[in-house]
C-alpha positions in Angstrom: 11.5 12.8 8.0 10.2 10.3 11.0 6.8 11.1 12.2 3.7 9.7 14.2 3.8 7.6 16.9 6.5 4.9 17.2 5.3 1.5 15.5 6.2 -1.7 17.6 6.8 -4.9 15.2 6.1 -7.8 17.9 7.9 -10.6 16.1 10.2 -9.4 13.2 10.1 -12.4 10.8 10.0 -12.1 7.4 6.2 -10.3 7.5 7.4 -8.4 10.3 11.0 -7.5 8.8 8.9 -6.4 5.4 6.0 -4.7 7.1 8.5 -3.2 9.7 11.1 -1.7 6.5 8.3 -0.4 4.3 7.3 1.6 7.5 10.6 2.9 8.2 11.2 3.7 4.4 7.8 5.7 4.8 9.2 8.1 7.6 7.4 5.8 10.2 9.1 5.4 13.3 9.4 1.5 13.6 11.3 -0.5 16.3 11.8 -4.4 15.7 11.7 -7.2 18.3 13.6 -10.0 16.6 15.5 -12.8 17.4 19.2 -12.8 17.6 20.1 -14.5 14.3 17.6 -11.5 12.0 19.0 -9.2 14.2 22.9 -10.2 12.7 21.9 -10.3 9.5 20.3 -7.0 9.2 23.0 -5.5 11.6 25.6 -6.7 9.0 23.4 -5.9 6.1 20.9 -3.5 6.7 17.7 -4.1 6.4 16.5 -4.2 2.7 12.4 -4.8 1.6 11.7 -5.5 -1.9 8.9 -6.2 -3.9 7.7 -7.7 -7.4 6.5 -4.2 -8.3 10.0 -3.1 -8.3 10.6 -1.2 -4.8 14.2 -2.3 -3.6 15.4 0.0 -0.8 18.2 -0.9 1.7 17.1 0.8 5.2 20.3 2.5 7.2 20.7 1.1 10.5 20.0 4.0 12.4 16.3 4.2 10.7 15.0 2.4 12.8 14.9 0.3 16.6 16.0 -3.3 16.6 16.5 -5.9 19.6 15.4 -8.9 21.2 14.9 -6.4 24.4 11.0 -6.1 24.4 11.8 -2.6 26.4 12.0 -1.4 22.8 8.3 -1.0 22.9 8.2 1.1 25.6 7.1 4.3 23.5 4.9 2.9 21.1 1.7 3.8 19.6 0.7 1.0 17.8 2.3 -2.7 17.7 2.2 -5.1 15.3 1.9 -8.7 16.4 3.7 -11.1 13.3 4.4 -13.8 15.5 3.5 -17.4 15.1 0.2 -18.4 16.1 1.5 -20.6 18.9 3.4 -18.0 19.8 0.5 -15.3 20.4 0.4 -15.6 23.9 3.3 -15.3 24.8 4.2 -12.5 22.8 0.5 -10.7 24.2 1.9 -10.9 28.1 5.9 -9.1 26.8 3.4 -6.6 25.6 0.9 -6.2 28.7 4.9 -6.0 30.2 6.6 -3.2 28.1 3.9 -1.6 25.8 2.1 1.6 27.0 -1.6 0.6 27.9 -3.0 2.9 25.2 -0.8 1.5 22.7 -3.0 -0.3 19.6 -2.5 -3.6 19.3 -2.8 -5.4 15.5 -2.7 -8.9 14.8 -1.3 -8.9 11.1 -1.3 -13.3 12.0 -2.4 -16.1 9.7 -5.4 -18.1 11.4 -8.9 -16.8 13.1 -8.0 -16.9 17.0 -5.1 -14.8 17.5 -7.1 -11.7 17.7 -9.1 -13.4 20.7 -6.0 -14.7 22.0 -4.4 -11.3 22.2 -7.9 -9.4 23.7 -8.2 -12.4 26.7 -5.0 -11.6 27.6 -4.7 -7.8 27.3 -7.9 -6.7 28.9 -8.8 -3.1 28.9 -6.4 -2.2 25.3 -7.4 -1.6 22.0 -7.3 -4.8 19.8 -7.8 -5.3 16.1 -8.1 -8.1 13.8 -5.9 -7.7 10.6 -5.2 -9.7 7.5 -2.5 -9.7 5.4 -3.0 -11.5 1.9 0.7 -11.5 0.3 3.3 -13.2 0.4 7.2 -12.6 2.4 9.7 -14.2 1.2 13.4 -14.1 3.8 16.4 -14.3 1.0 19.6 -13.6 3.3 21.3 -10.8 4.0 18.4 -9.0 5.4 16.4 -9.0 2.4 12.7 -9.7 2.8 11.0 -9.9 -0.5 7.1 -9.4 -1.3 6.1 -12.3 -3.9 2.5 -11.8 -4.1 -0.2 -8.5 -4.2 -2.9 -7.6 -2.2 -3.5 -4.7 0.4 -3.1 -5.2 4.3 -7.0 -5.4 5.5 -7.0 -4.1 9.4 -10.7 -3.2 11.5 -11.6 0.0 11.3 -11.6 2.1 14.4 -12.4 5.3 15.5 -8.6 6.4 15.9 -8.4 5.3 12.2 -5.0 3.1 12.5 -4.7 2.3 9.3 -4.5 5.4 7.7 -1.8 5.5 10.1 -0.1 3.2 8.7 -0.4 3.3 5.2 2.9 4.4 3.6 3.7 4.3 -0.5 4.1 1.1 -1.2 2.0 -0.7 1.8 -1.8 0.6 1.7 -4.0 -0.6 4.6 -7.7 -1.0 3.9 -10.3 -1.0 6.8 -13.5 -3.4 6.9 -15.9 -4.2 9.1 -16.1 -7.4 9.1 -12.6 -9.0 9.8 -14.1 -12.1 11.2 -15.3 -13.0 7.4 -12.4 -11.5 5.8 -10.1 -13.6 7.9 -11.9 -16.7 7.4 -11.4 -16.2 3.6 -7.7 -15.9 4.0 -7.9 -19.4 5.6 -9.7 -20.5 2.6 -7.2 -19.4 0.5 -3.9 -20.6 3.3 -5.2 -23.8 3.0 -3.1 -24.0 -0.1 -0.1 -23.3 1.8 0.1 -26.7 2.9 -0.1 -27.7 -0.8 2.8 -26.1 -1.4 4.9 -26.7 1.2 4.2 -30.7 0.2 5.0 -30.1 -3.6 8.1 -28.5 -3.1 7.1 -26.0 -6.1 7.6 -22.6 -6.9 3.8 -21.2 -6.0 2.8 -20.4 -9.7 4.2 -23.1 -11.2 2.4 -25.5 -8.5 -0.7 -22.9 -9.3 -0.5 -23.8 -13.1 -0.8 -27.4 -12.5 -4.5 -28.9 -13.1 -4.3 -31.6 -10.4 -2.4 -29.5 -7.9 -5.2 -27.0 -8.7 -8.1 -29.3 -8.3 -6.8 -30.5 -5.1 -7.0 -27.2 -4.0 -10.3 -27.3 -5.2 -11.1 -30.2 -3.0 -9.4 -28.2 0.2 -11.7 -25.6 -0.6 -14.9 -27.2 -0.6 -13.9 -29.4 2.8 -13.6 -25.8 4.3 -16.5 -24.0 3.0 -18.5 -26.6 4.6 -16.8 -26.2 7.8 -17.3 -22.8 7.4 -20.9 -23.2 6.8 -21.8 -25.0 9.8 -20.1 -22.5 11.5 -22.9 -20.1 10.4 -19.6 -18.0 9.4 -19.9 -16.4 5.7 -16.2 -16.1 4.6 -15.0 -12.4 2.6 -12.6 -13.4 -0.3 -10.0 -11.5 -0.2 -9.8 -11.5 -4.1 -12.5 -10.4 -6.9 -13.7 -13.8 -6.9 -16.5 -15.3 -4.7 -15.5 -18.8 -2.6 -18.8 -20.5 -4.3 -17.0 -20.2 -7.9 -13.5 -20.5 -7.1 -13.4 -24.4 -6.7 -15.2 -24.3 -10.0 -12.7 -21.5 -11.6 -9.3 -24.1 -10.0 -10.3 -27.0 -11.9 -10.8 -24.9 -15.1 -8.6 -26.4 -17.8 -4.9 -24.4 -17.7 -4.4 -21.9 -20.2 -8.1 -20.5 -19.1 -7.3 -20.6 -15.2 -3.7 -18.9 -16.0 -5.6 -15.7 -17.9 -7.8 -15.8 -15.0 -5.1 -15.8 -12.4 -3.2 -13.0 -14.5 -6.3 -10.5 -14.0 -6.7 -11.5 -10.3 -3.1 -11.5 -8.3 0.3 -11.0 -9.4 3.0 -13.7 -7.9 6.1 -13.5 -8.5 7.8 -16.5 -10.0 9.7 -18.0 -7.1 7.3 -17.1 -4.6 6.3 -20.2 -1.9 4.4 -20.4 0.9 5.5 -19.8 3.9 4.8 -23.4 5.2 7.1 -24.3 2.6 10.0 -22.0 4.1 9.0 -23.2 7.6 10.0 -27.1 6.3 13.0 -25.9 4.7 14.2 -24.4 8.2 12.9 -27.1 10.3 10.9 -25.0 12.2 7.2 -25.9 13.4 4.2 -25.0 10.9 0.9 -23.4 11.1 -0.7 -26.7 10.1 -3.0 -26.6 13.0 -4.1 -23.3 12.7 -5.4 -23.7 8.9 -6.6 -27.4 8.0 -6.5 -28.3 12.0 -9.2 -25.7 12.5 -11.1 -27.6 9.7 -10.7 -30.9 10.8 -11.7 -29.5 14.1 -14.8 -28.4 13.2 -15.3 -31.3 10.9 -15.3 -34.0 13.9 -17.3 -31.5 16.4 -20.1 -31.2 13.3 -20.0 -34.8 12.0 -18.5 -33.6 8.7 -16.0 -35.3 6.7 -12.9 -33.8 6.0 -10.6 -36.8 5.0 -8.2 -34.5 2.8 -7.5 -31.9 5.6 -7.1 -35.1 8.0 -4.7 -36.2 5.3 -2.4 -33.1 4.8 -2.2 -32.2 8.4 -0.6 -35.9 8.8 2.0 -35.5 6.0 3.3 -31.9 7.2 3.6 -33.1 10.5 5.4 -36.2 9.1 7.7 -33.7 7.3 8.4 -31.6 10.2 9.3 -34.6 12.4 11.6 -35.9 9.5 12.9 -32.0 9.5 14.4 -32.4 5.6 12.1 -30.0 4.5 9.9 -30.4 1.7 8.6 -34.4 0.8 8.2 -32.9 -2.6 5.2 -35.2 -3.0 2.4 -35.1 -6.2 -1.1 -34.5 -5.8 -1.8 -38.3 -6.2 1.3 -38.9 -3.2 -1.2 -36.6 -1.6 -4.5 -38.1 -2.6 -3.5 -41.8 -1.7 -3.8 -43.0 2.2 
């Protein structure tokens, strides 16, 4: 049975396509904006979330709204923003266009600015930060498969949104303080460069020493950004940021018992940097070690790695063969 207010996916990727099925599987009321080529697949296919837990459900077509016709969003409650960070913006002004003015609006977006972006350019609504710490992965077909674990993290407000939109199988947690808590999902992004360089399924790149202390290394560039930020980062994981570059360089079979107890990833899971290369579409790059080699020149910190990895996936995406497949001393040297 379909119930509560309509739910607005602004940007049906593969977060958006997941998200968005889950919802609709749930009873939720969902309608997609997507581009033309998702919307073929799924019209041909249906549109099918899975997850490493086991949940594998193909959603009818006529469960939910889908086109690239933002007039979709004309009746919704709430809308979830998935986009691109580059692409916030734009996506804020089709929703100041076709979204109700008392709809909530949700940035479920890697990076720290999109919520700002979103509340400078839709004065006078109801924004909230989000985070959302798994992993989509888009297989074809309309299949959109969860790879990693965690719980959607959204800012708590008095109309209590994500109670809303918790379903079985998708559970929102509120917080408030989504400024930290999105700052630690940098922290932890920063390795999504990593992998999109290594060409490597994330858990095998993950069980890897050097990959692990280069991660390491990422991680302590941006905790110091951080700090001179004054900004005390939330880990979004049951491990504080001051022992985890400390816990990465731990020798393999310790760090892989470790990882076992703290997040479950599915064996072919990769970041979605990595899938961004693959496609030849533009990364994030800027928006996770740009923002901390941005802070680094504007504090007089040195942040040679992040300088370092931003350069090679720009490289790649200019070359637009998808991953270098580089190793972590390709990486190191320069």
């Amino acid at each position: 049975m379909v119930s509560g207010p309509a739910i607005g996916i602004a940007g049906a990727g593969s977060i958006g396509c997941f998200v968005g099925g889950i919802l609709a599987a749930g009873g939720r009321r969902v309608a997609l904006l997507a581009r033309p080529r998702v919307i073929a697949e799924i019209d041909a296919k249906g549109l099918r979330p899975t997850s490493f837990e086991g949940f594998d459900q193909t959603i009818a077509r006529d469960r939910f709204a889908l086109s690239e016709n933002p007039s979709i969003f004309e009746d919704v409650g709430i809308v979830l923003v998935t986009v691109k960070s580059a692409d916030t913006a734009a996506m804020a002004d089709v929703i100041a266009k076709h979204a109700p003015p008392n709809a909530v609006i949700v940035s479920l977006q890697n990076g720290v600015g999109n919520t700002a972006v979103l509340r400078s350019r839709l004065p006078g609504r109801r924004v909230l930060g989000g985070m959302v710490p798994f992993n989509v992965i888009a297989l074809g077909e309309g299949r959109f498969h969860r790879a990693t674990s965690g719980d959607i993290v959204i800012e708590r407000d008095e109309a209590r949104t994500a109670e809303k939109l918790t379903v079985p199988g998708l559970k929102m947690r509120t917080t408030d303080n989504i400024e930290g808590v999105q700052w630690g999902k940098l922290l932890l992004n920063l390795n999504n460069a990593l992998n999109a360089l290594a060409d490597l399924p994330l858990r095998q790149q993950l069980s890897v020493r050097s990959w692990r202390r280069l991660f390491a290394d990422q991680v302590t560039e941006g905790l110091a950004a951080i700090k001179a930020e004054g900004i005390k980062p939330v880990s979004p994981t049951p491990i504080p940021f001051s022992w985890l570059p400390s816990l990465l360089r731990l020798p393999d079979q310790v760090f892989e018992v470790l990882l076992g107890r703290t997040m479950k990833i599915d064996p072919e899971a990769r970041s979605s940097m990595w899938e961004d290369l693959k496609h030849g579409r533009r990364t994030e790059i800027e928006y996770l070690q740009g923002v901390i080699t941005e802070i680094a020149e504007r504090r007089g910190l040195k942040a040679p790695l992040s300088r370092r990895i931003v350069d090679l996936t720009r490289q790649a995406e200019r070359e637009g063969k998808g991953s270098p497949g580089l190793t972590p001393e390709q990486i190191r040297a320069g």
